[in-house]
C-alpha positions as CSV (number, residue, x, y, z in Angstrom):
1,X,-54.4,-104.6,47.0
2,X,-53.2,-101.2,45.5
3,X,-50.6,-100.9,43.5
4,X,-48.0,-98.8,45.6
5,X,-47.1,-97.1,42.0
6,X,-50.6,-95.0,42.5
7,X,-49.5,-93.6,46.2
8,X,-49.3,-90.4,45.0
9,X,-51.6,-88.9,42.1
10,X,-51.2,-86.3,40.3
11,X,-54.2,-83.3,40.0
12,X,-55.7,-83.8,36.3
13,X,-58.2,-81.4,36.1
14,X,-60.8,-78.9,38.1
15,X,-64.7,-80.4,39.7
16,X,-67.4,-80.9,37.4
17,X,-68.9,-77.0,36.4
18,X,-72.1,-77.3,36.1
19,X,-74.6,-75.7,39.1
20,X,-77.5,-77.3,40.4
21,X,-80.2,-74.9,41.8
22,X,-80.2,-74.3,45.6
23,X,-83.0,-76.0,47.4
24,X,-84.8,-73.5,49.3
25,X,-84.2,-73.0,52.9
26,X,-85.9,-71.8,56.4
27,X,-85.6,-68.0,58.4
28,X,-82.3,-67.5,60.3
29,X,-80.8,-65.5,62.6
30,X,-78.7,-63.0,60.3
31,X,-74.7,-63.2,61.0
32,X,-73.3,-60.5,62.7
33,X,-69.7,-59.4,63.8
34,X,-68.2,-60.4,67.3
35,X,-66.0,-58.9,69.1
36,X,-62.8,-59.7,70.2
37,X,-62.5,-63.4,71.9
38,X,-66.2,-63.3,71.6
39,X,-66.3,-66.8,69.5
40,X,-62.8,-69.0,71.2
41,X,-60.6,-69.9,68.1
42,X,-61.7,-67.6,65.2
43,X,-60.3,-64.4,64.4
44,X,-61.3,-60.9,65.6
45,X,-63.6,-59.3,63.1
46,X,-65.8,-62.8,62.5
47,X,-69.1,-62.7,61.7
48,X,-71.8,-65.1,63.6
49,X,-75.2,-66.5,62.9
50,X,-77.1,-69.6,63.3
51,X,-79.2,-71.8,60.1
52,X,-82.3,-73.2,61.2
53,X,-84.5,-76.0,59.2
54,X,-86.8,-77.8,61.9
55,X,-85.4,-78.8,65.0
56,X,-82.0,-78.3,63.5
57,X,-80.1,-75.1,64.6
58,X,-76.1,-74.8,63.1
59,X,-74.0,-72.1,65.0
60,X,-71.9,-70.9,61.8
61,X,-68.9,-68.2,61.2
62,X,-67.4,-66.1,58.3
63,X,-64.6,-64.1,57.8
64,X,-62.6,-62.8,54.8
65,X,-63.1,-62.3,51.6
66,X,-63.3,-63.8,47.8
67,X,-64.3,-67.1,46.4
68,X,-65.6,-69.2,49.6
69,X,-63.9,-71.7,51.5
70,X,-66.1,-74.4,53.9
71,X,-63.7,-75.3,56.2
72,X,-64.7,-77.6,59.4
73,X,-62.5,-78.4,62.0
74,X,-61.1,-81.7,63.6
75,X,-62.3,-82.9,67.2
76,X,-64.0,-86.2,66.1
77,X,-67.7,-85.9,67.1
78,X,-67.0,-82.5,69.1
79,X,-65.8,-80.7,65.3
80,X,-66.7,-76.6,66.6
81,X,-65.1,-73.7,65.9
82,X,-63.5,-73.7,69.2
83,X,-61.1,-76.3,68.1
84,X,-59.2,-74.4,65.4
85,X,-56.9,-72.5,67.7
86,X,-54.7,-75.4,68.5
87,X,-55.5,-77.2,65.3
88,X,-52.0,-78.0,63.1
89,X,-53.5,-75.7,60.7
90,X,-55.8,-72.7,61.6
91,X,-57.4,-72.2,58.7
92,X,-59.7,-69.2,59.4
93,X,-56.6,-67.7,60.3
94,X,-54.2,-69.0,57.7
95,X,-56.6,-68.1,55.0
96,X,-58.8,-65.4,55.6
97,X,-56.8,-63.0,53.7
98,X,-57.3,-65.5,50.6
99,X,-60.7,-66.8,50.5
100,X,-64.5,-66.4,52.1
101,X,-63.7,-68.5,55.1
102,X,-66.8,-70.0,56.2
103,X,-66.9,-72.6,59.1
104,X,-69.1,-74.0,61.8
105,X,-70.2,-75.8,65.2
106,X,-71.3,-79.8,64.1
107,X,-74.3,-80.7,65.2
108,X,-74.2,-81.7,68.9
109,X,-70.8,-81.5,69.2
110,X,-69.2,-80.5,72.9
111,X,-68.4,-77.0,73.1
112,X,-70.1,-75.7,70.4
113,X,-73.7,-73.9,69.9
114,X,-75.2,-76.4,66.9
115,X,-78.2,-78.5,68.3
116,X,-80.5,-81.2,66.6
117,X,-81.7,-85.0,66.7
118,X,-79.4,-87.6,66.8
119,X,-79.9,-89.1,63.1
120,X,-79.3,-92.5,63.8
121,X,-80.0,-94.0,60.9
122,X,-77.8,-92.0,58.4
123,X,-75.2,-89.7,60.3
124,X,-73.3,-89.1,57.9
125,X,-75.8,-87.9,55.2
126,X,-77.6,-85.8,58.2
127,X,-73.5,-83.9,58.5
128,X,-73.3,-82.8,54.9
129,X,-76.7,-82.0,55.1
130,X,-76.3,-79.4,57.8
131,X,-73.2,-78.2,55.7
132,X,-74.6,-77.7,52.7
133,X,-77.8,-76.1,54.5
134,X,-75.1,-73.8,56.1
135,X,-73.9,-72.6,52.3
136,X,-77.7,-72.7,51.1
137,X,-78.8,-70.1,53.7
138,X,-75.7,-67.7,52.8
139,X,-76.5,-67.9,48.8
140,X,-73.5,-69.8,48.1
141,X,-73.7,-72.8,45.1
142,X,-69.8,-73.8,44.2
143,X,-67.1,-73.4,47.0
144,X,-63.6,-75.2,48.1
145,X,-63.8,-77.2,51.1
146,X,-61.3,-78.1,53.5
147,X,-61.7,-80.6,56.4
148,X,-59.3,-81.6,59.0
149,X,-59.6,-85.0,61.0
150,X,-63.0,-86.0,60.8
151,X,-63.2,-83.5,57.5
152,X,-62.2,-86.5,55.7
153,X,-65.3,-88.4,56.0
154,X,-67.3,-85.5,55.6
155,X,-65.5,-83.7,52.2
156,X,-66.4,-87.7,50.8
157,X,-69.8,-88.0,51.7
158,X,-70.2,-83.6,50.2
159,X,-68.6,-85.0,47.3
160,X,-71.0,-87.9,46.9
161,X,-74.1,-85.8,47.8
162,X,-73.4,-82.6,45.9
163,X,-70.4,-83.4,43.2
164,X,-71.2,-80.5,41.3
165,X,-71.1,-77.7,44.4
166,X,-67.5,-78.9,45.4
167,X,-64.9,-77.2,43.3
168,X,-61.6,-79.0,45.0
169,X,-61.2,-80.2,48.4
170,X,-58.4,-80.6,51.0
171,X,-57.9,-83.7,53.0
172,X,-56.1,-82.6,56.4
173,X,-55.0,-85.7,58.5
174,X,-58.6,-87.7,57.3
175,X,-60.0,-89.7,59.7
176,X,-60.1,-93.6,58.3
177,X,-60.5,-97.2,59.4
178,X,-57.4,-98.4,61.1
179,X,-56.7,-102.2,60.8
180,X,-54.7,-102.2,63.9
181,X,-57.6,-100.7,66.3
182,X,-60.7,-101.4,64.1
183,X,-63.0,-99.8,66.6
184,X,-61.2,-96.9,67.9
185,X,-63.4,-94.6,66.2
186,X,-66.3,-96.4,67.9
187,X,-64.8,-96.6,71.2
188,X,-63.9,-93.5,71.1
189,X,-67.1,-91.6,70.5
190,X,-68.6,-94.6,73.0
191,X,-66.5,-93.2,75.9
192,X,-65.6,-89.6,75.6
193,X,-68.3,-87.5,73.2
194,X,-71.8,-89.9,74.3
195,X,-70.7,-89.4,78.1
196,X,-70.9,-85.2,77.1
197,X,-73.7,-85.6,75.1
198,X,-75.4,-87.3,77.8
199,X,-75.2,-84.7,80.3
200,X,-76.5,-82.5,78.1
201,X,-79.3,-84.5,76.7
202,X,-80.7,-86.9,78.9
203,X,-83.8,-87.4,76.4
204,X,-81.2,-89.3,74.1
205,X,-81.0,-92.8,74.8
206,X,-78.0,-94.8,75.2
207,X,-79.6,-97.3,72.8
208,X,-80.0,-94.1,70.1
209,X,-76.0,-93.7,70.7
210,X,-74.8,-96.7,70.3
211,X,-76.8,-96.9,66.4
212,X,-75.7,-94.0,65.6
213,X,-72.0,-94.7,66.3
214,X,-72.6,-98.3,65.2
215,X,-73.6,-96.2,61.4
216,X,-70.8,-94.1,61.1
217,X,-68.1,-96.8,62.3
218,X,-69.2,-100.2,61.7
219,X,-71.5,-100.7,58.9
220,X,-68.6,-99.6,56.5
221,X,-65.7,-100.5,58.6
222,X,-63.0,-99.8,55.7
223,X,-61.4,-96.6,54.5
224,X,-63.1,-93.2,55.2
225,X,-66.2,-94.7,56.4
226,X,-68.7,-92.5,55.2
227,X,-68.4,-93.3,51.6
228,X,-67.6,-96.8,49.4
229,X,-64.4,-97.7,47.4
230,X,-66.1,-98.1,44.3
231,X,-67.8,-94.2,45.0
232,X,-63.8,-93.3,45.4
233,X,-62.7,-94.4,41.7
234,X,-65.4,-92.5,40.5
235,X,-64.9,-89.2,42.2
236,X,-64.2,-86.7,39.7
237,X,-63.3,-83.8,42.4
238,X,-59.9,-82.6,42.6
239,X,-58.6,-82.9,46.2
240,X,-55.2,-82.7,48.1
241,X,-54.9,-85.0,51.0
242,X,-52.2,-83.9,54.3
243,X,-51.5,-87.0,55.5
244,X,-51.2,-88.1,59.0
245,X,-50.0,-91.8,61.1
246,X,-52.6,-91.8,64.5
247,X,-54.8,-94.6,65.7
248,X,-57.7,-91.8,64.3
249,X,-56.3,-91.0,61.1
250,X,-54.0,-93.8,60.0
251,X,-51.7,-93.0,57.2
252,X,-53.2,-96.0,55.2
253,X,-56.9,-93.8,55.1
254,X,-54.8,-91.3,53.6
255,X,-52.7,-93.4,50.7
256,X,-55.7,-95.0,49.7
257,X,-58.2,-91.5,49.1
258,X,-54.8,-90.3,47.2
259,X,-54.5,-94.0,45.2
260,X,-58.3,-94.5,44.8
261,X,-59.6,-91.2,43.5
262,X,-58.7,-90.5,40.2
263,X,-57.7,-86.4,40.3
264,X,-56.5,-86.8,43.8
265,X,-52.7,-85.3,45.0
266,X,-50.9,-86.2,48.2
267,X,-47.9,-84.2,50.0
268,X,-44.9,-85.3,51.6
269,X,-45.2,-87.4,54.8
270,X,-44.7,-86.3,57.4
271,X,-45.0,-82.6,57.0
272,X,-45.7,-80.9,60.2
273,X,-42.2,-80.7,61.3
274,X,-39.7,-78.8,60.8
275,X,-41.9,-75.5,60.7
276,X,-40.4,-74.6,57.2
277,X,-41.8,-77.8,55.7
278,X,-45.4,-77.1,57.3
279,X,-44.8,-73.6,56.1
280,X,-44.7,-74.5,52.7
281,X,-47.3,-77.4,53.1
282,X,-49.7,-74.8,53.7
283,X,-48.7,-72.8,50.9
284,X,-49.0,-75.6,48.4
285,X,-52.8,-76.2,50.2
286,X,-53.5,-72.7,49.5
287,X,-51.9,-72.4,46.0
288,X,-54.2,-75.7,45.1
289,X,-57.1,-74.2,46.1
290,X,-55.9,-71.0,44.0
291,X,-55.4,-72.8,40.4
292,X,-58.9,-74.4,41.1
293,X,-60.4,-71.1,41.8
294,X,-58.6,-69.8,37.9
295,X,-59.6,-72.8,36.8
């Protein structure tokens, strides 16, 4: 059990600094502006473009300017840019003026433009590496990462994969194992994002689906899924986690990130409402990611 005394930890220092070289990466479509409501949920003025490796093809925006910011959005299974505009925090919006806002369409997911195999037998490896394809085809090494809802899982396993690359990281409402409806996640992506997918690709089998939702919910049905507690103590990344109560992101997944991980900080919970206290929930988000970036 863990001790309640380490619910809420304090920040003690910045990401490991050293740089590991990027590993090269195939031709892509170069990123261009859109214009207005061209791309649902990002700002006027964002640019566009698509990363390629193989059969893989990652539908990817930009915006703003300064030190860069990955940022994926919630939506389970269907995370695409389309989801930020009625996401509890819009952070292309919120923080374009601040950072390099850079964000994309998850592979396969429903309403967005990024396409590739169903990789059954290590999802959530085959996520960050799409991710950190996206920043290897736009030159970028070290950046901040933010990821809402099913973020969670995915900032752990970046943080496993690529310690070094991942400066700080923000939690928003992470996705977890939730004791009172152990298979929601499954279910879930069972019933709603597999019936999608299948319309769209009938050459993926039903068998395919169910291991690949059996990997990323039930081999490690405990905590954030996509990484181990033991990986967790060990995590040197400094990270702020937004924590939410739902049957997808149980406030439990969220005390134990902010008790297990050594240079991990929590806020207030809840926090969405009134809209003063989100306002200044955001503003501690952004000022964290600002004393990393000094750092």
């Amino acid at each position: 059990m863990i001790d309640s005394s380490r619910r809420t930890v304090l920040a003690s220092g910045a990401a490991a600094a050293a740089a590991s070289a990027v590993g090269q990466v195939f031709a892509q479509t170069q990123a261009q502006a859109q214009p207005a409501g061209a791309v649902p949920g990002l700002p006027d003025g964002a640019k566009v473009g698509f990363y390629e490796k193989g059969n893989v093809r990652i539908r990817y925006a930009e915006i703003g300017s300064g030190f860069p910011l990955l940022a994926t959005p919630g939506g389970g299974l269907n995370s695409c840019m389309a989801v930020w505009s009625r996401a509890v925090i819009n952070i292309p919006e919120e923080f374009k003026g601040d950072f390099r806002v850079i964000t994309m369409d998850q592979r396969n997911a429903t309403g967005g433009e990024s396409t590739g195999p169903v990789p059954s037998d290590d999802p959530w490896s085959a996520f960050a590496d799409d991710q950190l394809g996206v920043m290897d085809h736009l030159g970028i090494d070290r950046f901040f990462f933010f990821g809402n809802c099913i973020g969670g899982p995915f900032a752990m396993k970046l943080m496993e994969k690529a310690p070094q690359r991942i400066v700080a990281a923000i939690l928003s409402q992470p996705v977890g194992h939730n004791p009172r409806v152990p298979d929601y996640m499954y279910d879930a992506g069972k019933t709603v994002w597999a019936k999608e997918l299948r319309e769209r690709r009938s050459d993926v089998s039903m068998e395919t689906i169910e291991k690949y939702l059996h990997n990323l919910y039930r081999v490690r049905p405990d905590f954030v899924y996509s990484v181990s507690r033991d990986f967790a103590k060990s995590c040197q990344t400094s990270m702020l986690v937004l924590p939410d109560d739902v049957d997808a992101h149980p406030l439990v997944a969220s005390i134990d990130v902010a008790s297990l991980c050594p240079n991990a900080e929590i806020t207030v919970f809840p926090w969405k409402e009134p809209p003063e206290l989100k306002a200044r929930t955001i503003n501690r988000a952004r000022t964290f990611l600002k004393r990393h970036q000094t750092a």
